[in-house]
DRENGU-974956 format. One record per residue: residue number from 1; x, y negated, z of N, C-alpha, C in turn; residue in one letter. Coordinates in Angstrom, 1 decimal. Atoms other than C-alpha are relative to their C-alpha. Layout:
BEGIN
LOLO resi n_east n_north   n_up ca_east ca_north  ca_up c_east c_north   c_up resn
LOLO  NUM      X       Y      Z       X        Y      Z      X       Y      Z    A
...
END
This chain:
BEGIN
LOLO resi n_east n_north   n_up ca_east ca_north  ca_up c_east c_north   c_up resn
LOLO    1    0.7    -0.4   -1.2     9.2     54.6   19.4   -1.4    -0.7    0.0    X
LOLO    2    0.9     0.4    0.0     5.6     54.1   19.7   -0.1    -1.3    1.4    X
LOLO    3    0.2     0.7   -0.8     4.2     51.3   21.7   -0.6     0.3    0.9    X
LOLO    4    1.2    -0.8   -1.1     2.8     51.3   24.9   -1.1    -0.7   -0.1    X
LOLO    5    1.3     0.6    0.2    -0.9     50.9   24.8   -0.2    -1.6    1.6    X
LOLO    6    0.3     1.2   -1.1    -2.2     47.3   26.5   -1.0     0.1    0.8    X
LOLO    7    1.4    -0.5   -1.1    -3.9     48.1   29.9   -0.7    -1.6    0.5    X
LOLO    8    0.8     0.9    0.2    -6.6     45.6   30.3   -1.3     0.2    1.2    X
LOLO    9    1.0     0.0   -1.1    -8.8     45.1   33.8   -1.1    -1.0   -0.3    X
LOLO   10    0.8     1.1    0.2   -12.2     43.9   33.3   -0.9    -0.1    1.2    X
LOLO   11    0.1     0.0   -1.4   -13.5     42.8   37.0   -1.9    -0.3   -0.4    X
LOLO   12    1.7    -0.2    0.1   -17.5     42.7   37.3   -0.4    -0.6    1.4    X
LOLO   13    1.0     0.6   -0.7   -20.2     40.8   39.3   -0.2     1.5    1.0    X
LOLO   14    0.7    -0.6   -0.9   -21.6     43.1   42.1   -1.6    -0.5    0.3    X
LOLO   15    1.2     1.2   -0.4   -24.3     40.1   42.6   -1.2     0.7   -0.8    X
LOLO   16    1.1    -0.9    0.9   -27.8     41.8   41.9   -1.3    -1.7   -0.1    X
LOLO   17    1.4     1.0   -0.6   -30.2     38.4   43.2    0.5    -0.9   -1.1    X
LOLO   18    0.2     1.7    0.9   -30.8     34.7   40.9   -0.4    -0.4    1.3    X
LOLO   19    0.3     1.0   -1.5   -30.1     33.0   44.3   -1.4     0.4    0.7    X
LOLO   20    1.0     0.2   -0.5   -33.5     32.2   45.7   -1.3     0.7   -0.5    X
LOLO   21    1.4     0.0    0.8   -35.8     33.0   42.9   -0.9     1.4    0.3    X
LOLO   22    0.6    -1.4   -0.2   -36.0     36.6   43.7   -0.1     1.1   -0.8    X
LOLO   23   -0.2    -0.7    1.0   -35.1     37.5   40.6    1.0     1.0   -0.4    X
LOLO   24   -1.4    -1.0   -0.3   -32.7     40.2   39.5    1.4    -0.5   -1.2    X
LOLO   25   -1.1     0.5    0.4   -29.3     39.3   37.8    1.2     1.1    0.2    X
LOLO   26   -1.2    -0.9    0.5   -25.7     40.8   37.0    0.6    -0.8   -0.8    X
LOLO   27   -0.6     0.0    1.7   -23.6     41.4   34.0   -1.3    -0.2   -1.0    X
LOLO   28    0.7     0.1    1.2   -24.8     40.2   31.2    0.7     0.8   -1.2    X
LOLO   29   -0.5    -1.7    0.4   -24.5     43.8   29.2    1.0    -1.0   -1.5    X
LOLO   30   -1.1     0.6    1.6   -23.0     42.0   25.6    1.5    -0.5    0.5    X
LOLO   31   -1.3     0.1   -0.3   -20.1     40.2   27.6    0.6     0.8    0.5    X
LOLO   32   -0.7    -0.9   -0.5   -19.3     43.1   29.0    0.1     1.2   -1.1    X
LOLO   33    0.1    -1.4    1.0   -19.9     46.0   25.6    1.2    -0.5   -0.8    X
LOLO   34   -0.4     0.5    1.2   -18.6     43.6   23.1    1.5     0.1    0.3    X
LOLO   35   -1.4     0.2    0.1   -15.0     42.8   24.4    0.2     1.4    0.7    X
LOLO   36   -0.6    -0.9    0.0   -14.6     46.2   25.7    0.1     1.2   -1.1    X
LOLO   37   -0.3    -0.5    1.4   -15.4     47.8   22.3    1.0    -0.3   -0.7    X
LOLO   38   -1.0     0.8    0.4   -13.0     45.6   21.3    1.5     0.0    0.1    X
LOLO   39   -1.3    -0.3   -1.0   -10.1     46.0   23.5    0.6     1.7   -0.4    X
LOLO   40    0.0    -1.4    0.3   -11.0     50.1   23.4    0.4     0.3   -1.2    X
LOLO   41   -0.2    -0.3    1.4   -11.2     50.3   19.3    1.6    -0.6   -0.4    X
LOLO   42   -1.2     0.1    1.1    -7.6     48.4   18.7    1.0     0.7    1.3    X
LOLO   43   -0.6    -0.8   -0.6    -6.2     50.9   21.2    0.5    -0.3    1.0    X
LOLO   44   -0.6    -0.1   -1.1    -5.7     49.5   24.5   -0.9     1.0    1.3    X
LOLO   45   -0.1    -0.8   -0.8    -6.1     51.1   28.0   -1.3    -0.6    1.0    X
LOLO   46    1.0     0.9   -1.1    -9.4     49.5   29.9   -0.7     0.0    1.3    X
LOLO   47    0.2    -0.4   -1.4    -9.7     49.8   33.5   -1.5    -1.4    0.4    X
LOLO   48    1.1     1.1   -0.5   -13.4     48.3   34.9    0.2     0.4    1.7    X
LOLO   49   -0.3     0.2   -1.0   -13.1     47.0   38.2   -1.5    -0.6    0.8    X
LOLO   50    1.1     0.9   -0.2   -16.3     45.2   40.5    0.5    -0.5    1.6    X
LOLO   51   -0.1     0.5   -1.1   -16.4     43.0   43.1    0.0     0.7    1.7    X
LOLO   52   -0.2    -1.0   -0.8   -17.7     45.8   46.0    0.2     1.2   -0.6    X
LOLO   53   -0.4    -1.5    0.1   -17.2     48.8   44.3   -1.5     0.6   -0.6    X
LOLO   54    1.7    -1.1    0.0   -20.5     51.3   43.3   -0.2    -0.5   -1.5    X
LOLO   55    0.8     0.9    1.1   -22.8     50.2   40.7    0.2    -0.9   -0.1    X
LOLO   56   -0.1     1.8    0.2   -22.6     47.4   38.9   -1.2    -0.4   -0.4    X
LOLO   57    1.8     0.8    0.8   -26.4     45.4   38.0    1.0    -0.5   -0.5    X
LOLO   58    0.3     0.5    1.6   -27.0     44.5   34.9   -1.3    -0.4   -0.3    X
LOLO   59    1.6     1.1    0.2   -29.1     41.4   34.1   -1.4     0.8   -0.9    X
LOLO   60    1.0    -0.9    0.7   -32.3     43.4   33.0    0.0    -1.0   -1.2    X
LOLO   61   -0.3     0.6    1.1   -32.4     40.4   30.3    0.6    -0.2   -0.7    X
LOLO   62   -0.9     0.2    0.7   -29.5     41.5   28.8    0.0     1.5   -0.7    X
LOLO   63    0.5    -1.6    0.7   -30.9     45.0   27.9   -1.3     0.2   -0.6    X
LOLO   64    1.5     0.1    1.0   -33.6     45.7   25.2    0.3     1.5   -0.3    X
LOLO   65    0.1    -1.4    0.5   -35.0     49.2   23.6    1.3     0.0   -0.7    X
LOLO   66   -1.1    -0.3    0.9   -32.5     51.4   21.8   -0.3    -0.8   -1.0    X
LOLO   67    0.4     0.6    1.5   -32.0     49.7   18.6   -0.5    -1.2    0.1    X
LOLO   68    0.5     0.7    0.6   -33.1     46.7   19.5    1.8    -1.4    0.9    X
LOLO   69   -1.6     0.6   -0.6   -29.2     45.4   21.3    0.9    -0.5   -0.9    X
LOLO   70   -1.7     0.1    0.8   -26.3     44.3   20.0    0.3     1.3    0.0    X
LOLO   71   -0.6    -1.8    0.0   -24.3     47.5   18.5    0.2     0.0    1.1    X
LOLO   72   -0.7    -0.3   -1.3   -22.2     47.3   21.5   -0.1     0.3    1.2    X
LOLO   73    1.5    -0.1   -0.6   -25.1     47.2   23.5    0.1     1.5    0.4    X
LOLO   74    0.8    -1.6   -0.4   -26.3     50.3   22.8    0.7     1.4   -0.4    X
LOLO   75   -1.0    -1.4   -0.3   -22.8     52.5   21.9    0.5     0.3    1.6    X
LOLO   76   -0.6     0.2   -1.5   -21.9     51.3   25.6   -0.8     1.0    0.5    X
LOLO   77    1.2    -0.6   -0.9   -25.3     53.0   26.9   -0.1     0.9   -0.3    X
LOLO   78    0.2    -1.5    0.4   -24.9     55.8   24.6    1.4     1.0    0.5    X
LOLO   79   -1.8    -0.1    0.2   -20.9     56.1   25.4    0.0     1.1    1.6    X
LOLO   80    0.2    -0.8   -1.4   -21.2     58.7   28.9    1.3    -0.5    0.4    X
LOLO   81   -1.0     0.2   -0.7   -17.7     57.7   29.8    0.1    -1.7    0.6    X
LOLO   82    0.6     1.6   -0.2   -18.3     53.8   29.8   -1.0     0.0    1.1    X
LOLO   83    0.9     0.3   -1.0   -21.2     54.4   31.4    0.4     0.3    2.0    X
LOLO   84   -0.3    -0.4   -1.2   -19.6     56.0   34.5    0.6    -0.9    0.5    X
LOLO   85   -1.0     1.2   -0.5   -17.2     53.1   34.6   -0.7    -0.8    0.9    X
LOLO   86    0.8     0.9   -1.0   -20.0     51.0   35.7   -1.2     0.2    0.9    X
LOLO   87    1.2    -0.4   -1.3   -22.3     53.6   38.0    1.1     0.2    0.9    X
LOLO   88   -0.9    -0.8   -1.1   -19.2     54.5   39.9    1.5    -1.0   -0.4    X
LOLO   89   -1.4     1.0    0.4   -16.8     51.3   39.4    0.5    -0.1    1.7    X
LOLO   90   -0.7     0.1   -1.2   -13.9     50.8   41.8   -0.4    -1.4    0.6    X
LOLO   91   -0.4     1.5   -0.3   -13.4     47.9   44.5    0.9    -0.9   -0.7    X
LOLO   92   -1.0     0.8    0.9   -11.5     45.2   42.8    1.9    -0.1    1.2    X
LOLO   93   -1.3    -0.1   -0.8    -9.4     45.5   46.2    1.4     1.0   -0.3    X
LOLO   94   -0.8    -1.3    0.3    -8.1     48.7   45.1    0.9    -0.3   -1.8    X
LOLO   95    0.1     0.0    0.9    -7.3     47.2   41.4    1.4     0.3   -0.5    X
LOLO   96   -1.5     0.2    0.2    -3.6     46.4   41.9    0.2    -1.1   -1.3    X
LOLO   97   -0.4     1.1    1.0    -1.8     44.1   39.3    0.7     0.4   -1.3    X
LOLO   98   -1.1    -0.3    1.2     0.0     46.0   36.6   -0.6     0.5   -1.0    X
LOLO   99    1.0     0.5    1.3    -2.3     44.7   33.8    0.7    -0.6   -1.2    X
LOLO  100   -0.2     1.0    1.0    -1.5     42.5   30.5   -0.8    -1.0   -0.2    X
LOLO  101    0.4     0.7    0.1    -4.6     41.2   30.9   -1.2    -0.1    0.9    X
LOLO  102    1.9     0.0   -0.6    -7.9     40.4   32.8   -0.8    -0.4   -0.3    X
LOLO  103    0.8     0.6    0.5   -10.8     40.0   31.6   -1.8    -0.4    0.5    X
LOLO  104    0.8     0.4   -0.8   -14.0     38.3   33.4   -1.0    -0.3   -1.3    X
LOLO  105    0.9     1.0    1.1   -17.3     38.6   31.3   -1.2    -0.7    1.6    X
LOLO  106    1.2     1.0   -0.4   -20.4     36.7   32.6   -1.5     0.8    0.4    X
LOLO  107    0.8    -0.5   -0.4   -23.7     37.0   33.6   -0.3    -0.7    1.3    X
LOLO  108    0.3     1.0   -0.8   -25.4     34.8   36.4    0.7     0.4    1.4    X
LOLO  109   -0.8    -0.9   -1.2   -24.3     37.3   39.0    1.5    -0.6    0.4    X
LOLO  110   -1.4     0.1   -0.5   -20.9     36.1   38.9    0.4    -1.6    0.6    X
LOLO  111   -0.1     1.5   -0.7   -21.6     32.4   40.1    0.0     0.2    1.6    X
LOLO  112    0.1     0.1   -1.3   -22.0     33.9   43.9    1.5     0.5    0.3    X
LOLO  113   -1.2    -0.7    0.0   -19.5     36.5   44.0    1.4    -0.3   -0.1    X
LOLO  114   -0.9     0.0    0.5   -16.7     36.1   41.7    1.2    -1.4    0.8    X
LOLO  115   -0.8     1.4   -0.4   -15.4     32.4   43.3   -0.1     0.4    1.4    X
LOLO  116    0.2    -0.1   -1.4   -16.2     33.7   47.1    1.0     1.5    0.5    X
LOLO  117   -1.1    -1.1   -0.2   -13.7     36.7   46.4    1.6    -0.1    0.1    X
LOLO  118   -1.3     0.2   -0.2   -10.6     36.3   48.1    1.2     1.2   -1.0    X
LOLO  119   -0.3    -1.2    0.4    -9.5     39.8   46.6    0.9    -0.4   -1.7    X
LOLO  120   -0.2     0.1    1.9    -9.9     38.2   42.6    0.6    -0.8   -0.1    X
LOLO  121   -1.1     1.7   -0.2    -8.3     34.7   43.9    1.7     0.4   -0.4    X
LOLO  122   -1.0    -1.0   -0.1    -5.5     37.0   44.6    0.6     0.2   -0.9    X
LOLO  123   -0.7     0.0    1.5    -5.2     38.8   41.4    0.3    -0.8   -0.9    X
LOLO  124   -0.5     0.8    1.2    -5.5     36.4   39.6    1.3    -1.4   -0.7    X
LOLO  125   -1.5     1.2   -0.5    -2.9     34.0   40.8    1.2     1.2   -0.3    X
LOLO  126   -1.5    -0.7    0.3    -0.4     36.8   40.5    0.0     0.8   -1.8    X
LOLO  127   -0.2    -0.3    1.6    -1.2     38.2   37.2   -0.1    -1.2   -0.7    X
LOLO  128   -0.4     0.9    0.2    -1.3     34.7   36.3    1.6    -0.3    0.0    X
LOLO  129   -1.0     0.5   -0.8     1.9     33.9   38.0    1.3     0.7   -1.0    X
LOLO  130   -0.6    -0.8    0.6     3.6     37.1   36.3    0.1    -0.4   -1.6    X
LOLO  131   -0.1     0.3    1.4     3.0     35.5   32.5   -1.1     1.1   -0.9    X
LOLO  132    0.9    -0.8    0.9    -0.2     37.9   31.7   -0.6    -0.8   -0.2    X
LOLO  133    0.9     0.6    0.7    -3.1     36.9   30.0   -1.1    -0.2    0.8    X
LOLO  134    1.4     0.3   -0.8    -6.3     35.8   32.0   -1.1    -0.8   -0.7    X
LOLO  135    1.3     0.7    1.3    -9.7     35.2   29.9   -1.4     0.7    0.9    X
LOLO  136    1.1    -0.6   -0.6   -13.1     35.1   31.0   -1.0    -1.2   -1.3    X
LOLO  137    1.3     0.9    1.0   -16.6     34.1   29.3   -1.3    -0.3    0.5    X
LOLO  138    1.3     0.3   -0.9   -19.7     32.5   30.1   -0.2    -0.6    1.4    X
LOLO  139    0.1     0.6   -1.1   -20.3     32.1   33.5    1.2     1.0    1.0    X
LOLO  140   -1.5     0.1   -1.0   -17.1     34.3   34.0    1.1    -0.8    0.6    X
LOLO  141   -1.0     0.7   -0.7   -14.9     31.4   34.5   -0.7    -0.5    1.6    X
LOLO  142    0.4     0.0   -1.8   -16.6     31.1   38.2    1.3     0.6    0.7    X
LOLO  143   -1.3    -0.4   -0.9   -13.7     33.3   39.1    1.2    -0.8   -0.1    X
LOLO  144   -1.2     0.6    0.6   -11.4     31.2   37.9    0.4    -1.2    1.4    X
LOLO  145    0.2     1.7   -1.0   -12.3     28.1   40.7    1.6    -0.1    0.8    X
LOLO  146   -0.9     0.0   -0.7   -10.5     29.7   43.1    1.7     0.8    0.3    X
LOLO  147   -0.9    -0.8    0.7    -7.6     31.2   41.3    1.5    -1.0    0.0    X
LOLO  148   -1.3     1.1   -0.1    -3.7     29.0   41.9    0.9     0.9   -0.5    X
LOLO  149   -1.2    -0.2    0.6    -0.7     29.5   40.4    0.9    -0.1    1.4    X
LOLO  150   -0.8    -0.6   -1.4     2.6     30.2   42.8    0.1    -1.3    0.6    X
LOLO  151   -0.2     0.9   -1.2     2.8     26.2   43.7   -1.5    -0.2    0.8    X
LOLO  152    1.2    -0.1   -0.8    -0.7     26.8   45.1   -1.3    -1.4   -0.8    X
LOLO  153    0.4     1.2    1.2    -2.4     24.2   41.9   -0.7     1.2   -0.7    X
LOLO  154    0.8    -0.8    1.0    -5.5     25.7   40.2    0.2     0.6   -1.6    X
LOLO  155   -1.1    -0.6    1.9    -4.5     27.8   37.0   -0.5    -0.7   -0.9    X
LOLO  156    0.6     0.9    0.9    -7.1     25.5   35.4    0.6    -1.0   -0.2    X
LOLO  157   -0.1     1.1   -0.2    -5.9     22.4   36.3    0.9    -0.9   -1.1    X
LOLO  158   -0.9     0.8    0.6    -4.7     20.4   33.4    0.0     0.9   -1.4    X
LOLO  159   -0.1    -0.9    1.5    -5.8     23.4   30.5   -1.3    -0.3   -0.7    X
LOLO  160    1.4    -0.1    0.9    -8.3     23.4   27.9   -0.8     1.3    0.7    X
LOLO  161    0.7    -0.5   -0.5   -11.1     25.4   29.0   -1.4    -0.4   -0.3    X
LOLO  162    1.9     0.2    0.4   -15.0     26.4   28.0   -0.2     1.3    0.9    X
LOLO  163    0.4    -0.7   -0.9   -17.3     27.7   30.1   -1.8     0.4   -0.5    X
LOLO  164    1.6     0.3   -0.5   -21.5     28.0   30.7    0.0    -1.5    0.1    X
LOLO  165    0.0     1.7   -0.5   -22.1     24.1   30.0   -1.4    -0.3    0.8    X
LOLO  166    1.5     0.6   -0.9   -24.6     22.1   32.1   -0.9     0.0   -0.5    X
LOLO  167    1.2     0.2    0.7   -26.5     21.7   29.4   -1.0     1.2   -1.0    X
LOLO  168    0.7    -1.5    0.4   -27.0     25.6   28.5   -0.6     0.3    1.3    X
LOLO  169    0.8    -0.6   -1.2   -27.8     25.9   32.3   -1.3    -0.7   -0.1    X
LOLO  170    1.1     0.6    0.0   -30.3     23.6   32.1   -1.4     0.1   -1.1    X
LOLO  171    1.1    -0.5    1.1   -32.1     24.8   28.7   -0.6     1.3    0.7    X
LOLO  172    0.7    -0.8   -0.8   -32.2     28.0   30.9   -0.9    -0.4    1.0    X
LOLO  173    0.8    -0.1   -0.9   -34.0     26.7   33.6    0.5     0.4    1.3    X
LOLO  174   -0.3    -0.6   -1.1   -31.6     27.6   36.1    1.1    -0.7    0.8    X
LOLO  175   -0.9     0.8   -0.5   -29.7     24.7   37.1   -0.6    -0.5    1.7    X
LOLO  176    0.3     0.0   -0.9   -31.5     24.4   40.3    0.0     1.6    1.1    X
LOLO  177    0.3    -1.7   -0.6   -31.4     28.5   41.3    2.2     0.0    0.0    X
LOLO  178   -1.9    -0.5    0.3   -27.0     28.7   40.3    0.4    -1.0    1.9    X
LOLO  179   -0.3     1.2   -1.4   -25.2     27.1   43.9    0.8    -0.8   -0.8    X
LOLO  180   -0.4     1.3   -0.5   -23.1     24.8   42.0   -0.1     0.1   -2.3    X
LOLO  181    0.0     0.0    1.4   -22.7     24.1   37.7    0.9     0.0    0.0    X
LOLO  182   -1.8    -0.4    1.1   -19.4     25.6   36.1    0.1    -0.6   -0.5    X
LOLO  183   -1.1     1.5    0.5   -18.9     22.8   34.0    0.3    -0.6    0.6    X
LOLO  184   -0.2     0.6   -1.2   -18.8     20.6   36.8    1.0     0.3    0.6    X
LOLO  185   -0.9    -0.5   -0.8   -17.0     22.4   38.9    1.5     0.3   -0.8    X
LOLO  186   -1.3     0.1    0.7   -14.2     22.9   36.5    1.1    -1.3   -0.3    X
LOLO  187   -0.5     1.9    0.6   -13.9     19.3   35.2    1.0    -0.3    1.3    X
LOLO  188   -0.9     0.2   -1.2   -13.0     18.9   39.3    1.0     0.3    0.3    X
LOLO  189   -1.3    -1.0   -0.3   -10.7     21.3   39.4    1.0    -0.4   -1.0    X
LOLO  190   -1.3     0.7    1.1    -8.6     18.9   36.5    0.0     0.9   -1.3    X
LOLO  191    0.0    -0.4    1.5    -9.9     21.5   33.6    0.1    -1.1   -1.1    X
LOLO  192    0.7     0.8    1.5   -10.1     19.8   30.2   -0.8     0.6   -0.8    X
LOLO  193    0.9    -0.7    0.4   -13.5     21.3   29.6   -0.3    -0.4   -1.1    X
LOLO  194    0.3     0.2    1.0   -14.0     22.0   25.6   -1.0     0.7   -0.5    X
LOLO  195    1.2    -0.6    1.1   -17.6     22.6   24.3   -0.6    -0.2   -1.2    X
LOLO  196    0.1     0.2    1.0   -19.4     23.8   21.3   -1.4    -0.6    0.0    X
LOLO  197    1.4     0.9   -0.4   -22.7     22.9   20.5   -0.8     1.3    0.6    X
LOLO  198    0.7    -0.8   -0.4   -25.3     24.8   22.5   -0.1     1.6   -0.2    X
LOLO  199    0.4    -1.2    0.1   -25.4     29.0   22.5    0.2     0.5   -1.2    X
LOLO  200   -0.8    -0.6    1.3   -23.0     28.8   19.5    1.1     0.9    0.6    X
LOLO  201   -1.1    -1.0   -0.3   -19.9     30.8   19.6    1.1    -0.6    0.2    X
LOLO  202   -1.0     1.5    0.6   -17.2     28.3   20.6    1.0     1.4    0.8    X
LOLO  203   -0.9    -0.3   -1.2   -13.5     29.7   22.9    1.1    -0.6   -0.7    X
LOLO  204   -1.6     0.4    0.4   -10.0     28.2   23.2    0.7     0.9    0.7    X
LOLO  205   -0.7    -1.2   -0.7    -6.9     29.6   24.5    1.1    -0.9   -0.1    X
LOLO  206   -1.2     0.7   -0.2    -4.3     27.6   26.0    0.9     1.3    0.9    X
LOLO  207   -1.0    -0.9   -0.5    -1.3     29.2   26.8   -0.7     1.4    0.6    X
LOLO  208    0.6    -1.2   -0.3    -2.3     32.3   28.9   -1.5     0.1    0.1    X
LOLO  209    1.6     0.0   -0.2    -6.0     31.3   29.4   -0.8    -0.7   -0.9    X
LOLO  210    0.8     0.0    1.1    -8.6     32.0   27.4   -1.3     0.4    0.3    X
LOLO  211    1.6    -0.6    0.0   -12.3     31.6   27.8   -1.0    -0.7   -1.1    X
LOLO  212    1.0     0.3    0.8   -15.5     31.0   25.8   -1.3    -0.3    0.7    X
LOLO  213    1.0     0.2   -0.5   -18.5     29.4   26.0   -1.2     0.9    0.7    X
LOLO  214    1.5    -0.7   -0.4   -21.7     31.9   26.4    0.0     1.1   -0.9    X
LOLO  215   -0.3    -1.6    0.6   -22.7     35.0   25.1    0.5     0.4   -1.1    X
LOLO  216   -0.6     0.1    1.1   -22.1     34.1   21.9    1.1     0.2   -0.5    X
LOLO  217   -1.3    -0.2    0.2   -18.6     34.0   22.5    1.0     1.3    0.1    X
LOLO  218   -0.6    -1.4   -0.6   -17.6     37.2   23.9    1.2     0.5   -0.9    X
LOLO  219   -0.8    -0.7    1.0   -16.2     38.5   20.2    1.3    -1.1    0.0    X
LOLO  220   -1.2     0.8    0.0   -13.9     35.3   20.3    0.8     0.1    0.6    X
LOLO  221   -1.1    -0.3   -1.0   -12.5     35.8   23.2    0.8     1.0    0.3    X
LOLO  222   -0.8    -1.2   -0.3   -11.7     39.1   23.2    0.9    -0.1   -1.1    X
LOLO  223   -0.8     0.4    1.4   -10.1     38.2   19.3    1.2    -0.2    0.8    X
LOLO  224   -1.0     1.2   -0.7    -7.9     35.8   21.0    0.9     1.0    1.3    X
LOLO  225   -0.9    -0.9   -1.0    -7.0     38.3   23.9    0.8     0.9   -1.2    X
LOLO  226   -0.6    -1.3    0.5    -6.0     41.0   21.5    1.5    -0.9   -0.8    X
LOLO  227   -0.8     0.7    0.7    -4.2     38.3   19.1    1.5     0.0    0.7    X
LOLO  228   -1.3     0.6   -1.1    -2.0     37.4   22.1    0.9     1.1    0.6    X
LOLO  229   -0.4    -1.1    0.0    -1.4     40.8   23.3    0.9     0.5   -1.0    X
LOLO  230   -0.8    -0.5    1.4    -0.3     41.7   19.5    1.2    -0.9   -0.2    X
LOLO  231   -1.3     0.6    0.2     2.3     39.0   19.7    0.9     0.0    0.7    X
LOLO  232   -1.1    -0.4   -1.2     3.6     40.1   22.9    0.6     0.9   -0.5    X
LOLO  233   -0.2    -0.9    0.2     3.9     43.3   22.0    1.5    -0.2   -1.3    X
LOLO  234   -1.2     0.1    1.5     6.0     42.3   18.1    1.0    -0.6    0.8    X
LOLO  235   -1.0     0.6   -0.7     7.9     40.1   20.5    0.9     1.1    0.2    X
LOLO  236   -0.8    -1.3   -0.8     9.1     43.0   22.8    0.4     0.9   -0.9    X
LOLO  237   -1.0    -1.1    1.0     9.8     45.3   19.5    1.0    -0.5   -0.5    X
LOLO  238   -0.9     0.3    0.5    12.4     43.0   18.2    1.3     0.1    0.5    X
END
């Protein structure tokens, strides 16, 4: 009997503003092309989800001329079905739970949003809870803050875990515009935050959670999702 394909929610920023600055912000398009090419090509099921619903922005600095993107980049932009996903993405309220995995990319956008969403707190505690997989990258672990397990104890608390370091926000220039620094804020929450060196490609993966440092990381992480998935799966055929 064939297997059943692994459905796979990837939740998205809504956030268009850089705080104060006046600047515009989002998804940062690579964390979001890269691991769903990824997910899509070894044949699972990928449902895109956003924080209100509609359009999703996308960090204009994360999009360059045809040809000059990441592939992933620019099959995403050329892909009409993708594309709809994220001019006409659902509320995350509406997402439900009967996933394998979720996956949170990045992009500055998601430091307002993503932790102020009771909705994703939600899911994520229970697809947590259930023994799925939960992975995010960049400055996706923001959703993570406020995310508990069933005794009401942060899913972080006590896991390895990489994120956006203080010291990549700060090469950007943007550690005074974000409201609070994700490494920081993790460490608090009893992570045991593991970085590589700066705007390299680092991610770990303890037990069900699995994130990566910055954009770099994206292909790791999604590796590491699929890897885990594929062992579930040989599991369940034995």
């Amino acid at each position: 009997m064939a297997a059943t394909a692994a459905k796979i929610l990837m939740v998205l920023t809504s956030h268009a503003q850089l705080g104060s600055t006046g600047e515009p912000t989002g998804v940062w398009f690579e964390e979001l092309a890269t691991p769903y090419y990824a997910f899509v090509d070894a044949g699972a099921e990928v449902s895109i989800v956003s924080i209100t619903g509609g359009e999703v922005p996308i960090d204009p600095r994360s999009v360059k001329l045809a040809g000059e993107n990441e592939p992933s980049v620019d099959r995403f932009l050329r892909d009409a079905s993708a594309m709809t996903k994220i001019r006409m993405s659902k509320r995350i309220d509406d997402a439900g739970t009967a996933y394998d995995a979720v996956f949170l990319p990045g992009g500055h956008g998601t430091m307002w949003d993503l932790p102020a969403s009771t909705a994703l707190a939600e899911l994520l505690g229970a697809v947590w809870s259930s023994g799925k997989i939960v992975a995010a990258v960049c400055h996706g672990p923001a959703g993570l803050v406020n995310a508990k397990d069933r005794s009401g104890r942060p899913i972080v608390e006590g896991r390895r875990v990489s994120a956006f370091t203080n010291s990549e926000e700060e090469a950007a220039g943007l550690t005074r515009a974000v409201p609070f620094l994700l490494e920081t804020r993790l460490r608090s929450l009893g992570a045991k935050v593991e970085v590589g060196p700066d705007f390299e490609p680092y991610a770990v993966a303890d037990d069900n959670l699995v994130t990566g440092q910055n954009p770099a990381s994206s292909a790791l992480v999604a590796k590491l999702v699929m890897e885990k998935l594929r062992a579930r799966s040989a599991l369940a055929a034995e």
